[in-house]
N, C-alpha and C positions, 0 to 999 in steps of 0.2 A: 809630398803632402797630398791626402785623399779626401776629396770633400765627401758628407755624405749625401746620397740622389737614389731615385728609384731607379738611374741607369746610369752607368758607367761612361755611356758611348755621348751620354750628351754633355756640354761645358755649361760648367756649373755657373761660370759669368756670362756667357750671353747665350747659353739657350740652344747652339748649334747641333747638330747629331752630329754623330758620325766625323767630326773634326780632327785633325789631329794635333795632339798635346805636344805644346814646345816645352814646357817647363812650369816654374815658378815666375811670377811676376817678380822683379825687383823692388819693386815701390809698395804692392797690399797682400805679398806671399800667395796670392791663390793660383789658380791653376788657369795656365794662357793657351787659346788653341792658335789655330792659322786665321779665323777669322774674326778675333777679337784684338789678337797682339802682334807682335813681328819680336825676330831676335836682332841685337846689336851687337857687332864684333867692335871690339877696340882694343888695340894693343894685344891682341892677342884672347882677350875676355870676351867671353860670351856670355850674354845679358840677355833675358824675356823679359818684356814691359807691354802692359794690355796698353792698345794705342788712347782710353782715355785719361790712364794713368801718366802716360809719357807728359801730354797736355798741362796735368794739374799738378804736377810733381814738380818742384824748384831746382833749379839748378842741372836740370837732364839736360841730354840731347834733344832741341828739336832737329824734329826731318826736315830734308832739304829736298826739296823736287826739280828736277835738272831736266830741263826742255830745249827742244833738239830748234 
């Protein structure tokens, strides 16, 4: 899915240049870069979720941050 913009190179959710595109969001279908979203493996499944969608979405994964 290809939103439409006066430029390609920029992400249509938050604005960045130059970013690069992981995919589709799981949770509002748009388009996720590296510094909007992250990807999730599980089971084998590979998942893109923009990390405010991971937040307001029911029932997701939240992140777990592991300190040394």
């Amino acid at each position: 899915m290809t939103e439409p913009g006066p430029s390609n190179k920029m992400c249509p959710y938050c604005g960045s240049e130059s970013a690069r595109r992981l995919g589709e969001c799981s949770v509002c279908q748009r388009i996720v870069c590296e510094h909007c979203g992250n990807v999730q493996i599980a089971s084998g499944v590979r998942t893109v979720t923009h990390r405010e969608c991971l937040k307001k979405a029911d029932g997701h994964f939240k992140m777990i941050r592991f300190v040394k």
